[in-house]
C-alpha positions in Angstrom: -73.7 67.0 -43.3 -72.4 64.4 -45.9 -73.2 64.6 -49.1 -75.4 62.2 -50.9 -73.5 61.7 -53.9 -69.7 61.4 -52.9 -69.9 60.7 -49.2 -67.6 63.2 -48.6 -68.6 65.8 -45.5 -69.7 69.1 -45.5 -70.5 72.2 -43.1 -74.0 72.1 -41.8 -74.2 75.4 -43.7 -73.1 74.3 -47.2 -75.4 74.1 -50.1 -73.2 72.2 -52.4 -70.7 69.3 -51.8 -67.4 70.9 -50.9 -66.0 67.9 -53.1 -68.7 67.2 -56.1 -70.2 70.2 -56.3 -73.5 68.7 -56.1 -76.2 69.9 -54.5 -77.0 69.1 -51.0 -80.4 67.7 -50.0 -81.1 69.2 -46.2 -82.3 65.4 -45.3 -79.3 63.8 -44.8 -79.2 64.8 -41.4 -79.5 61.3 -40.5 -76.7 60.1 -42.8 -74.9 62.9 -41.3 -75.4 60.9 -37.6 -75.4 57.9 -38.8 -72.1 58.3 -40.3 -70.4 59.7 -37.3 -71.7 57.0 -35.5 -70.1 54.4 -38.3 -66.8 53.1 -37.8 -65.1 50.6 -39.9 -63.8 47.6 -38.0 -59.9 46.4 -39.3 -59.7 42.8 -38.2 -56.2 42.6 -36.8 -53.7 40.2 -38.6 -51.8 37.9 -36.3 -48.2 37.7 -36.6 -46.1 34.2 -37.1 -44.1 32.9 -34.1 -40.7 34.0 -34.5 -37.7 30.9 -35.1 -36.1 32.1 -31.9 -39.5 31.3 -29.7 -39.8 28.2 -30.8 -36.4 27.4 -30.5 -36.7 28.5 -27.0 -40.2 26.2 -26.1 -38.2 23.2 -27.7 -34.9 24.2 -25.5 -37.6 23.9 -23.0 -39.0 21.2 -23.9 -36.2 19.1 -24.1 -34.8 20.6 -20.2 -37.9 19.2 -18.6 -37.8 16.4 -20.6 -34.2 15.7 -19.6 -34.3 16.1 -16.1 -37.0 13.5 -15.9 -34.8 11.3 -17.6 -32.4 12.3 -15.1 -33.8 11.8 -12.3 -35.2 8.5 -13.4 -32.0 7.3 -14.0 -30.5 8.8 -10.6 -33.4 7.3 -8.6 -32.3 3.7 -10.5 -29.0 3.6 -9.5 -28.7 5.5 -6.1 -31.1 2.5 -5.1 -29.6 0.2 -2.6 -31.1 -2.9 -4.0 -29.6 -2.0 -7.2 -26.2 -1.1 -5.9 -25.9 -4.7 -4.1 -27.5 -6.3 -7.7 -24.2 -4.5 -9.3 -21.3 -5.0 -7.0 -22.9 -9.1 -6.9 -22.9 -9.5 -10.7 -19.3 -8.3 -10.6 -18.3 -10.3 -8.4 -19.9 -13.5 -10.1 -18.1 -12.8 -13.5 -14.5 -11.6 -12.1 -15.1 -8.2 -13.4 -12.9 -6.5 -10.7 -13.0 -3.7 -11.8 -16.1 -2.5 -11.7 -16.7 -4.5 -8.2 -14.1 -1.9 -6.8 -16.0 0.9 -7.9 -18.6 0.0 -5.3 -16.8 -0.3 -2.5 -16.2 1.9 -0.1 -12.4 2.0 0.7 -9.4 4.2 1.1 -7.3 4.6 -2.0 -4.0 3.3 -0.4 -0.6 1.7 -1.5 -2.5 -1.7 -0.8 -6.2 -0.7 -1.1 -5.7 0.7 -4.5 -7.7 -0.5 -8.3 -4.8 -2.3 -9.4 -3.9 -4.0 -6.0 -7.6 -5.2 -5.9 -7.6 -6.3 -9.2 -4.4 -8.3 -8.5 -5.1 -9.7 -5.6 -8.5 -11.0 -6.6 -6.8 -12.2 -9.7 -4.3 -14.3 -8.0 -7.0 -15.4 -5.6 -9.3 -16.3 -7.8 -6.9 -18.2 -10.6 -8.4 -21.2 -11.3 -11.8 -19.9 -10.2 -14.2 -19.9 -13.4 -16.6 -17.3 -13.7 -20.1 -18.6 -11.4 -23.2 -19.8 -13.3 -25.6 -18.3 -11.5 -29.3 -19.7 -11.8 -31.3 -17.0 -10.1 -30.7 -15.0 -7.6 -32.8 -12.6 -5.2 -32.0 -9.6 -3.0 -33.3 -8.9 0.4 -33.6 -6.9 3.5 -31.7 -8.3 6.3 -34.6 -7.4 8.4 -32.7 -9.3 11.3 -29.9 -6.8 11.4 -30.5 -3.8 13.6 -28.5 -1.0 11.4 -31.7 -1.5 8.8 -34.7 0.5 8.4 -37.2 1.3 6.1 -36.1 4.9 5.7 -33.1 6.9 3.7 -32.1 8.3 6.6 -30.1 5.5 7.9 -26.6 5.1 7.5 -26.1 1.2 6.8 -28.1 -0.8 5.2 -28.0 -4.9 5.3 -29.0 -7.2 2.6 -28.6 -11.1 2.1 -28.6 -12.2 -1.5 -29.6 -15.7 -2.0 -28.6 -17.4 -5.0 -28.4 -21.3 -6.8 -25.9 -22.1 -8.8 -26.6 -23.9 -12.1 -26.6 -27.6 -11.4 -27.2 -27.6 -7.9 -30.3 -27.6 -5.7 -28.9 -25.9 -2.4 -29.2 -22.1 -2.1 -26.3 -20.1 -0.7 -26.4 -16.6 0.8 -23.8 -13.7 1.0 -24.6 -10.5 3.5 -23.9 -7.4 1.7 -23.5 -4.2 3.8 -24.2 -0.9 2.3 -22.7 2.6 4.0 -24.4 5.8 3.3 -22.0 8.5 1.6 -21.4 11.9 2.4 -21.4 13.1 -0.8 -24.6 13.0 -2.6 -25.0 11.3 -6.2 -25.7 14.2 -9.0 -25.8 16.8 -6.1 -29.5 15.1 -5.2 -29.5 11.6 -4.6 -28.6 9.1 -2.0 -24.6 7.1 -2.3 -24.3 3.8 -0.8 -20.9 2.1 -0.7 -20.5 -1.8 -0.5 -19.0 -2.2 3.5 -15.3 -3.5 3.2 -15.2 -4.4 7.4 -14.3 -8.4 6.4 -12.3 -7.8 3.1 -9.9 -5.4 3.9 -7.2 -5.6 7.2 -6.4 -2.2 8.5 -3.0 -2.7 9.2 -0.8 -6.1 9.5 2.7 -5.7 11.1 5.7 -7.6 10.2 8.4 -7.2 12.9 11.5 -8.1 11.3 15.6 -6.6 11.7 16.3 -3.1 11.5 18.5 -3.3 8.8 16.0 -5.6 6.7 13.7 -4.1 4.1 10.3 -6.0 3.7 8.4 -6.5 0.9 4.4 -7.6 0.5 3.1 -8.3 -3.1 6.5 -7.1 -4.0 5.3 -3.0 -2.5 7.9 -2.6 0.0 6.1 -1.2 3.5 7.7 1.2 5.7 9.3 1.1 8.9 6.8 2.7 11.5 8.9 2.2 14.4 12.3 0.8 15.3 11.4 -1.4 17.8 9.1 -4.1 17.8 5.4 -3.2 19.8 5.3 -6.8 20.4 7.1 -6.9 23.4 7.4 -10.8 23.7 10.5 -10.1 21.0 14.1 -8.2 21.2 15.2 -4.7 20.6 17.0 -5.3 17.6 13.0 -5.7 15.9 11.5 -3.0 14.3 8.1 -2.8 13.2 6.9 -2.4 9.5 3.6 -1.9 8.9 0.7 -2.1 5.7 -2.3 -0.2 6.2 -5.5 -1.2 4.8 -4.9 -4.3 2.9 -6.7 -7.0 1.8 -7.5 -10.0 3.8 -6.3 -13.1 2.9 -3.2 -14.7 1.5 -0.4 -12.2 0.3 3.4 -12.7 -0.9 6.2 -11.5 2.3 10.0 -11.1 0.8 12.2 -9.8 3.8 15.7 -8.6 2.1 19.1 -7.8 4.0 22.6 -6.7 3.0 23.7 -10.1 4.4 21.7 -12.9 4.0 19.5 -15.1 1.5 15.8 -13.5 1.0 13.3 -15.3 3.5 10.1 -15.5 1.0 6.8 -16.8 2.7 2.9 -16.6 2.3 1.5 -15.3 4.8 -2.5 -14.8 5.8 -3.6 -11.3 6.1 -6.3 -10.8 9.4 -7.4 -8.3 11.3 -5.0 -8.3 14.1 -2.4 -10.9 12.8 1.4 -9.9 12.3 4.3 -11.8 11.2 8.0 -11.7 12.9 11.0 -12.4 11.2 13.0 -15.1 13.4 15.8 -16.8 11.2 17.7 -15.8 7.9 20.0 -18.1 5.9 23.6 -16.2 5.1 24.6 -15.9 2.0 27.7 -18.0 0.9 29.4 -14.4 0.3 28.7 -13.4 3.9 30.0 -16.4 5.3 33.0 -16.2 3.2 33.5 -12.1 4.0 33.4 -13.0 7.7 35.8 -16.4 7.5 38.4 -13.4 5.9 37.4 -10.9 8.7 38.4 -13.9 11.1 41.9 -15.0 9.4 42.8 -11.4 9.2 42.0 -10.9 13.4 43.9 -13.7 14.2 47.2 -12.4 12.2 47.2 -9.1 14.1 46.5 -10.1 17.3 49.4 -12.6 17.2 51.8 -10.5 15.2 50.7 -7.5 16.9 51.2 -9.6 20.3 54.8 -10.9 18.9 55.7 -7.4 18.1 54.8 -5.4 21.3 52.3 -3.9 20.6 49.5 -2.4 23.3 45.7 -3.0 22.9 45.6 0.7 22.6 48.0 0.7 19.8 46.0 -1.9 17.8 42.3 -1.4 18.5 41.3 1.2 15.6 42.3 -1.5 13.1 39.0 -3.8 14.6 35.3 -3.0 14.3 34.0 -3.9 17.7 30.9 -3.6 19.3 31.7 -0.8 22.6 29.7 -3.3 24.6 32.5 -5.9 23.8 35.5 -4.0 24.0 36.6 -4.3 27.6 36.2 -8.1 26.8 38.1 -8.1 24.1 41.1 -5.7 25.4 41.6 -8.9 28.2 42.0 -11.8 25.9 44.4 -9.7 23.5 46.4 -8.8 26.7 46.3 -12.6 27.9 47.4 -13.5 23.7 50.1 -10.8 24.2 51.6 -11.7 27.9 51.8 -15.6 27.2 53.6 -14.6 23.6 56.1 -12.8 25.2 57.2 -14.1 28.7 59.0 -11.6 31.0 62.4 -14.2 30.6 62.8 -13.7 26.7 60.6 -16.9 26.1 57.3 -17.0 23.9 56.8 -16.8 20.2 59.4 -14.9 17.6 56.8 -15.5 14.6 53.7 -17.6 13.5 52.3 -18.0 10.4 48.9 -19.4 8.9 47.9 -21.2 6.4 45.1 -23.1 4.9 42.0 -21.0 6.5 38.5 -23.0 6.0 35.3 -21.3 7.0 32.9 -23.7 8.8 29.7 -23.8 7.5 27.7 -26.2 9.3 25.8 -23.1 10.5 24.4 -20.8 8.3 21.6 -18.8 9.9 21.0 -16.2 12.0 18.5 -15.1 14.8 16.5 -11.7 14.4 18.8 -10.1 16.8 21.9 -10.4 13.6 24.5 -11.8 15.5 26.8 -15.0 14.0 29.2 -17.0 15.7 32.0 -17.6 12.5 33.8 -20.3 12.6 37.3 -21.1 11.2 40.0 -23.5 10.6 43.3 -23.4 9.6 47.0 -24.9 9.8 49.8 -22.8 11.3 53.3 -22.9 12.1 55.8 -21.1 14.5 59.4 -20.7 15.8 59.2 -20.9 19.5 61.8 -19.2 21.7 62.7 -21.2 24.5 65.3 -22.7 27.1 67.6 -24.9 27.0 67.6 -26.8 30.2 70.8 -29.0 29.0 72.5 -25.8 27.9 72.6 -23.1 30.6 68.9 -22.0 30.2 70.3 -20.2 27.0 67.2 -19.2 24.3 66.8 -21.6 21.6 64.7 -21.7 18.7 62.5 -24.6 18.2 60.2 -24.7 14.9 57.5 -28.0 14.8 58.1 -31.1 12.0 54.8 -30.5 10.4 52.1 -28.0 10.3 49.4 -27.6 13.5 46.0 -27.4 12.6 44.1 -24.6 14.7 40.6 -22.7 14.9 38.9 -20.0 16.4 35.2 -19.1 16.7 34.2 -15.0 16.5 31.2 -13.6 17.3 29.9 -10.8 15.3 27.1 -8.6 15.1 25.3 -6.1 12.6 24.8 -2.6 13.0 24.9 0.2 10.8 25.6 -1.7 8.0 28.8 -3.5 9.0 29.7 -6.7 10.8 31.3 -5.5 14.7 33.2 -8.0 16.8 31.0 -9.0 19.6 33.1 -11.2 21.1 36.2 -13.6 20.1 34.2 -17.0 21.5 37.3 -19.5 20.9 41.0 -19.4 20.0 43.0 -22.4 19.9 46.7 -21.9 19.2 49.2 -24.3 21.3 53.0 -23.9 21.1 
């Protein structure tokens, strides 16, 4: 029971309010069930989103937003038609680098960024930039590597283009190669084809003791023999791998001769072979003195006694030439001393001259020197009118004499390979 006055609830059995102390009417029965039925409704405040939520929903916001961007902008430039549209622009305004960065090459000693950009330079020197009018890009439908899918791995386009002031519209073929590696992990690579730019390899076949030189990068020896066998053994092969095509700078240097310098034009399957080098002065000179000091000790080594055996570790000579050489120094040395006490008691030179009406040499390094020079001599001979008895007989005025000496390179120093011509008279 509730109490009429206060509110406040009672026992069913209480005459007075428990809480006012007035008195209770017994009607209020039905305040007493109405009231237990009654229940005040709080209406529940809602709370503020924190700063960290919505931190979090714009985080969001700006992930999804982002990786639309992204792939909108993957999409643009993994596109083939866009790829070609780059690498052609570059192209068109000398902007090598960036044309590099499309194609699809080995990084090598002559396939690298800064060889490209040189060579394309230097190829392209008095070139001006091209004024292109309009250009378009299409599907070389003709060409059976394309299709209509991704799946394929080359694609073929043919841009078409007029340049500004002219009427006539040229076309280049572009070839694209599908990439391993994907772009951003999702979307297609395509790599400008380099099957007509770049060579790869070109062979030079020049001496063994040569180094060789292209766009002053010196290539290595691959073999020492030439692989052309049309050419000698005394060839090697040196070899550039994956260079460009077209013209290039050659410089073959040796220890003994002037530096052949050429231009040569870089294709697939071309090579170059190193036939003739011009001697240096010094050379020539350094060989006339090897010559004037051979012919001194074979003739005072001959006028002396002396054996072949005795005398031989003083000359650098080729072992193919040596039994060659040991008979003429034995011929020299048994006509300047005859068995009867005749021959030559001393010579002596004078005046040595180098010839130098021929300066080159063949690939194979060999070079005939030539040399002249004056000499005189006191013969020992008989005396017919005197009892055969030994006289001395010395010539009026000095003899002029030469002698030609073949020699060859190997290992870095000049071996007799032969002693061509000696003419001495007495």
């Amino acid at each position: 029971m509730f109490c009429q006055n206060c509110g406040s609830k009672n026992s069913d059995e209480s005459v007075f309010c428990e809480n006012c102390g007035v008195k209770l009417e017994s009607g209020n029965s039905i305040l007493t069930e109405s009231r237990t039925k009654y229940r005040p409704t709080i209406a529940k405040v809602k709370k503020p989103m924190s700063l960290k939520k919505k931190l979090l929903l714009i985080i969001a916001g700006f992930m999804v937003l982002a990786g639309f961007v992204i792939y909108m902008i993957g999409s643009n430039i993994s596109k083939p038609e866009n790829i070609v549209k780059g690498y052609f622009d570059s192209m068109m305004t000398h902007d090598w680098n960036k044309a590099y960065s499309y194609l699809d090459i080995i990084d090598g000693q002559f396939s690298s960024k800064s060889a490209y950009e040189k060579f394309m330079t230097e190829k392209f020197n008095d070139t001006e930039n091209v004024d292109i009018s309009n250009y378009s890009i299409e599907p070389a439908t003709a060409n059976v590597f394309t299709k209509d899918d991704d799946s394929d791995l080359v694609k073929a386009y043919i841009v078409r283009y007029t340049k500004k002031g002219s009427a006539s519209t040229e076309s280049l073929e572009i070839n694209l190669i599908k990439q391993s590696k994907k772009t951003w992990l999702f979307f297609n690579n395509y790599k400008i084809a380099v099957d007509n730019l770049v060579s790869k390899e070109y062979s030079v076949y020049s001496p063994k003791t040569s180094r060789v030189y292209i766009d002053d990068i010196e290539i290595a020896m691959t073999s020492n023999e030439a692989s052309n066998n049309n050419y000698n053994n005394e060839l090697a092969t040196y070899k550039a791998v994956n260079i460009f095509t077209g013209k290039h700078k050659l410089k073959i240097t040796t220890a003994y001769s002037k530096d052949l310098e050429s231009q040569i034009n870089v294709a697939n399957g071309d090579s170059y072979t190193a036939s003739q080098f011009e001697l240096t002065d010094q050379t020539i000179d350094d060989l006339a003195k090897k010559s004037e000091d051979l012919v001194k000790l074979i003739y005072n080594s001959a006028i002396e006694g002396k054996t072949f055996d005795m005398i031989k570790s003083n000359f650098l000579i080729d072992e193919n030439a040596l039994e060659n050489f040991k008979s003429t120094y034995d011929n020299i040395a048994e006509d300047v001393k005859q068995k009867d006490g005749t021959g030559l008691k001393s010579i002596t030179f004078s005046e040595f001259k180098a010839n130098k009406n021929n300066i080159k040499v063949s690939s194979d390094v060999t070079y005939s020197s030539s040399v002249n020079f004056k000499y005189t001599y006191i013969k020992l001979q008989k005396d017919y009118f005197n009892n055969n008895s030994i006289t001395e007989y010395t010539p009026d005025s000095l003899k002029a004499g030469d002698l030609s000496v073949t020699y060859i390179f190997n290992d870095g120093k000049w071996l007799i390979s032969s002693l061509s011509r000696i003419n001495i008279y007495y």
